[in-house]
Phi, psi and omega in degrees: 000129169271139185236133147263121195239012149259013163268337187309115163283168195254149212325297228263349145290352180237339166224164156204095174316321179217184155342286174327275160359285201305327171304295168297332200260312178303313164307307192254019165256008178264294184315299151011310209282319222265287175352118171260160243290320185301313153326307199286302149335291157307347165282299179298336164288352176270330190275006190274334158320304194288338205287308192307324203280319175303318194305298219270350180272301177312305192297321173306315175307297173311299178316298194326306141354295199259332167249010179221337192294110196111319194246182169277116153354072188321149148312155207281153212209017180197130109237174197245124180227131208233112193263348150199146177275111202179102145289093201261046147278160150261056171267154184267006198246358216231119164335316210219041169282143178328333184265347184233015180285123213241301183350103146328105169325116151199163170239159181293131179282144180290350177286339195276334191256004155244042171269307186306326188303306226255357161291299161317290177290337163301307185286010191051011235270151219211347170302241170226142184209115203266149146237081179179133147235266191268066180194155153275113205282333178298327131021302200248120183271014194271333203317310214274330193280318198279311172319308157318313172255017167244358144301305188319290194271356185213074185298325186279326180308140170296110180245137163189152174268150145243155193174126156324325191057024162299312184273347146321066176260164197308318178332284200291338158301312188282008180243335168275309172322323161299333227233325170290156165254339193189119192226114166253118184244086149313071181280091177254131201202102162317339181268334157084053176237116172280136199301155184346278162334287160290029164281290192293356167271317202272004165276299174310344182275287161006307166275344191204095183318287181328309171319296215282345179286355161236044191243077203230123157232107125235156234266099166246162192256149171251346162263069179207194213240110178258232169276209193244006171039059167063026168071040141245045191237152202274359167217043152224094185264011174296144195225113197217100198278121153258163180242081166185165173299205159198169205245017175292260209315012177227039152178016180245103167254149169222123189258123188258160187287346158245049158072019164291143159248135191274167169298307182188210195283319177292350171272044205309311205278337180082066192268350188217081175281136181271299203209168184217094189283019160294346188228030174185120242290190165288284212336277165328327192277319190281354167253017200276184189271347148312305144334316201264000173292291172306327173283334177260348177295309182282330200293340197272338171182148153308332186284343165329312150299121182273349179260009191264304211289356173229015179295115201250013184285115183279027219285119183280176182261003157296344202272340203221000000 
């Protein structure tokens, strides 16, 4: 499937659910009339923002609420494991693009990364589970054998990827893809062209419904400006305090290759290490005292944190 997310129209012109929506929908059908299209456009994303910020600001609350407040943390219901750091892009919005990547070269020891596997199949664990975060996975010439064993040992799990997919050629889609559930192919082209590689993927989807249903190409600009990944991305420097919390660290594990867990997916460089599962199980890592430090500093407010406090990623807790 291709997704273009410069075609989306915005949320609050196709549904309105509650008070609000209805509301919102009503606003940008007026404007519609008198406004011209570039104004108009620029409104419909701010109110689609506001609209989005609020919703997922209510929902955080509540999972909160209802699952930590009080309680023992659940286990994590989402991680990420970054089996080497390393990137070959240039988007400039991305911290840990090939031209600003500060990071030491390291790969993941293959002992380490099937301590994790087989832990995650000892736990039964059924949630999500990336072999990627702030890298290219394709990278690791290790990629298709370690996917291949963490279907094998954690059968319930979502396993799925993102990858630019340059280096992604159909041998290796078609060696890898039994074993996925879902591979997101980041086609990034300012001309909005799919690049080789996702030509010769999106022919095979084409041919085959089961495939392509685990299949998302999507159609990107590499110049444009997203979020500020906690005010490190190099061509975003706004600095904007929210006032809520956030659901990455109470359903987010993120794993860097020399077995370190990051705060969360924006913490690329690991400035805020939780654990070190060289020297202690997930469990453990995910209840250590730092992770549990941490969790209660963000429940009270973002600016607790210094890499939290101009951090503009809204992420709900449905998504994880």
């Amino acid at each position: 499937m291709i997704v273009n997310r410069y075609e989306t129209k915005p949320y609050f012109e196709l549904h309105f659910y509650t008070v609000d929506t209805f509301v919102l929908w009503n606003i940008g059908k007026f404007a519609k009339k008198i406004m011209k299209k570039e104004k108009y456009e620029d409104l419909c994303k701010w109110l689609q923002k506001r609209y989005l910020y609020e919703t997922i600001k209510r929902e955080t609350e509540e999972w909160l609420r209802k699952n930590y407040d009080g309680k023992k943390c659940p286990l994590f219901s989402s991680i990420e494991i970054e089996v080497i750091n390393r990137c070959n892009g240039e988007c400039p919005f991305c911290p840990v693009n090939r031209h600003v990547d500060p990071r030491k070269l390291l790969k993941m020891d293959e002992g380490l990364y099937k301590k994790i596997i087989d832990e995650l199949g000892e736990l039964k664990y059924s949630g999500r589970l990336a072999l990627h975060s702030n890298n290219e996975p394709f990278l690791d010439s290790r990629i298709i054998e370690f996917t291949k064993y963490a279907r094998e040992k954690v059968p319930k799990a979502f396993l799925y990827m993102y990858t630019n997919g340059t280096l992604l050629t159909i041998d290796k889609f078609n060696e890898i893809i039994p074993y996925l559930d879902r591979i997101v192919i980041d086609n990034y082209d300012d001309n909005l062209k799919l690049h080789e590689n996702a030509k010769r993927i999106h022919e095979v989807c084409k041919s085959s419904r089961e495939i392509d249903r685990k299949v998302e190409i999507h159609i990107r600009k590499v110049h444009e400006v997203l979020d500020t990944r906690g005010g490190q991305s190099p061509n975003n420097r706004k600095r904007k305090t929210y006032d809520m919390s956030c659901i990455l660290p109470y359903k987010q594990m993120i794993i860097r290759p020399d077995g370190k867990t990051s705060l969360c997916c924006n913490d690329p460089y690991g400035k805020n290490t939780l654990a070190d599962l060289n020297k202690m199980s997930l469990k453990d890592a995910w209840y250590s005292k730092n992770a549990e430090r941490i969790r209660y500093r963000l429940r009270k407010r973002r600016t607790n944190i210094k890499l939290c406090k101009f951090c503009d990623t809204i992420p709900g807790p449905k998504g994880y």
